[in-house]
N, C-alpha and C positions, 0 to 999 in steps of 0.2 A: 088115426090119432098120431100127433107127434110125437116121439117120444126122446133123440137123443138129442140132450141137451147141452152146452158148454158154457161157459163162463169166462170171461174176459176181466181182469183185473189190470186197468193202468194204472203201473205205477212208476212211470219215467219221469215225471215230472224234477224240473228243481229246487221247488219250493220258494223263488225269490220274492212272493212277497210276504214273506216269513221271515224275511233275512236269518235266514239260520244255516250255519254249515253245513247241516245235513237236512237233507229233503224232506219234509214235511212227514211223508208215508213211513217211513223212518223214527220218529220220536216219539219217546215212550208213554204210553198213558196206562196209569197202573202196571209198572212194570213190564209190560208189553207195549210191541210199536204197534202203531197204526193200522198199518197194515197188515198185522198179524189178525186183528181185532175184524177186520174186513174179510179175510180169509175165514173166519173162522163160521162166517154168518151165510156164505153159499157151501163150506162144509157138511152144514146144518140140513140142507138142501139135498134127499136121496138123489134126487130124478136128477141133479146135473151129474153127468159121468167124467167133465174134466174139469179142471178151473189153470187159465192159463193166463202165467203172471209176466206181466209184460215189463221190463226193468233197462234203465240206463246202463251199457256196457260197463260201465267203472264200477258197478253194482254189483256183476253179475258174480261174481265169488265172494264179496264181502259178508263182512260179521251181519252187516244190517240185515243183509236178505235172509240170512240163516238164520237169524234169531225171529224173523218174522214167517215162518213157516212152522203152522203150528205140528205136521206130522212131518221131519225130512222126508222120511223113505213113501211117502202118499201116494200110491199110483196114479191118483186124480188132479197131481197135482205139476206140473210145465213149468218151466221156464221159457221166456222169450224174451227179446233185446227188443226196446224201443227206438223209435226213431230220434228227430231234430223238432217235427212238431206232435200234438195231440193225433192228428190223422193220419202221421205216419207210423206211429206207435201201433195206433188201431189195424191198419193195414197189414200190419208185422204180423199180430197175434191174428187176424183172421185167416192168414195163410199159414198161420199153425195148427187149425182147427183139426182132430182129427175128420175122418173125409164123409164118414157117417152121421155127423152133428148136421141137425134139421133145425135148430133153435139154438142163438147165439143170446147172453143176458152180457152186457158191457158194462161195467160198473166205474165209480171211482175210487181209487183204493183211499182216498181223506175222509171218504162217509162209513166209518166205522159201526154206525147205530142203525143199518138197514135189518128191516125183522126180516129172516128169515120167511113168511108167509106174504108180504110183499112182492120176496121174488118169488115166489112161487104162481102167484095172483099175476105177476105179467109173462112167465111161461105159458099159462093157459090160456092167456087172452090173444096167446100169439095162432093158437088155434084157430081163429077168425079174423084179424088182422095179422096184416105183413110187421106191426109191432106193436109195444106196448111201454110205453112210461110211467116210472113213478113223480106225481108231481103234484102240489099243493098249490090252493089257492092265496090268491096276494090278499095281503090282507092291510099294505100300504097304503095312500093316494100316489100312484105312479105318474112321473114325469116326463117329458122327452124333451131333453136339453140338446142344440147345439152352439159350442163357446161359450158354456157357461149362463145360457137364455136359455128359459123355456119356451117350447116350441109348441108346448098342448100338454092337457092333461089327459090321459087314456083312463080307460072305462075299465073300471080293476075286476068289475064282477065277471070279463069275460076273459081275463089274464091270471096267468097259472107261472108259478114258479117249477122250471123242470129241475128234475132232482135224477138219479142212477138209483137203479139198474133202469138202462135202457135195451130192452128186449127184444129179439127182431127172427123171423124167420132167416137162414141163413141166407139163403138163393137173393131175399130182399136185398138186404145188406150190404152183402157183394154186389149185387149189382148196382146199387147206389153207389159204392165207392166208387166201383171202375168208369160210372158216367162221372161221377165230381174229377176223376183222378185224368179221364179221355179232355175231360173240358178247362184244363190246368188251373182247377180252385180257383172259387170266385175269393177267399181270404179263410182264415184260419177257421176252422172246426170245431168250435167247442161244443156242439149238441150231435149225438151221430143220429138224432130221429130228424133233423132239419134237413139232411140230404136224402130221405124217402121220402117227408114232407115236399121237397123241391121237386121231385121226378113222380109224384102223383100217387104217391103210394099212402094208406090207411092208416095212420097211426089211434091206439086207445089210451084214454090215460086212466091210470090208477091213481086212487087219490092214497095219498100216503103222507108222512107224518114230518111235522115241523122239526123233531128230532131228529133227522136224516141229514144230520148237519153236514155239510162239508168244510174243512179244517184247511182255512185260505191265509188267515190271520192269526197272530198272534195270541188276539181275544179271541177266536175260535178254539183257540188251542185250549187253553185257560176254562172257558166253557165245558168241553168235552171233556175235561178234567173232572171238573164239577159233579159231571152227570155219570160220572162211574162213581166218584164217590155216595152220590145220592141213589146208586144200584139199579142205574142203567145199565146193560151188559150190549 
């Protein structure tokens, strides 16, 4: 049985389509930022034994990060520097891992509303697959547009919105990266299950909750607002 766990928090982003000075993971919802609110939902989590937070250099001592750290002195809790992209970011903090973590959970630090029993339902699944997603069904009619033309309609009952924590035996993971990183990116990263997807590897999805917003937009933001006030935690 696997049992050491680690957690992965990116939170290097810059927020620009927020247009907001400060980075999205950063601004406060109920008096607390974002990403304190994200921290506090693999806190919740016994079996992870570190949670390591991955942060833009100019971050790295500021007020934002300190006030998003809901224990300073947390033993379970890292700092690390992000990179220039999402993949390099990711990169940084898996070579943070400490060396005994058998099971990595990568989340995003904007989806503040992940239950705790979530992640926990894709740590165990990592028991039998190389990973595990949380992710919802479309519930759209989805499009494929190129220039502004559609190109076909896609069949939505078999398309799934992915959502974080994305879960992964370590050894997988790693090894996923070092083949995308040996073969110089075929382009930017924004799913880290699409790179064990690509190299043949097992992914499971957990079906998890249309609340598991991620805070991209402005009206994201305003939402998420919302839903602490209506006592979502």
């Amino acid at each position: 049985m696997l049992k050491n766990v680690s957690a992965v928090i990116v939170a290097a982003g810059s927020g620009t389509r927020l247009n907001s000075a400060v980075p999205k993971q950063f601004l406060k919802l109920d008096e607390r930022t974002v990403l304190y609110h994200s921290i506090q939902k693999f806190l919740a989590v016994s079996t992870i034994s570190e949670i390591i937070i991955a942060v833009a250099q100019q971050y790295r001592e500021s007020r934002y990060l300190s006030d998003s750290i809901p224990q300073e002195t947390n033993p379970r809790i890292k700092i690390t520097l992000g990179g220039a992209r999402r993949q390099d970011t990711v990169i940084n903090a898996l070579q943070a891992l400490q060396p005994e973590t058998e099971i990595v959970c990568i989340h995003d630090s904007v989806r503040p509303f992940i239950e705790p029993e979530l992640i926990r339902q894709t740590i165990e699944c990592c028991q039998e697959y190389d990973g595990a997603i949380v992710a919802v069904p479309a519930v759209d009619t989805l499009k494929e547009v190129q220039n502004l033309q559609i190109v076909r309609t896609l069949d939505r009952q078999s398309v799934w919105h992915a959502q974080t924590p994305q879960t992964f035996q370590k050894n997988a993971i790693l090894k996923a990266y070092s083949q995308a990183l040996a073969g110089g990116w075929d382009n930017t990263v924004t799913d880290d299950a699409s790179l064990i997807e690509k190299y043949g590897g097992r992914i499971c999805i957990i079906a998890g909750s249309y609340l598991n917003l991620k805070i991209t937009t402005s009206a994201d933001l305003e939402i998420a607002r919302m839903l602490l006030k209506k006592g979502l935690q």
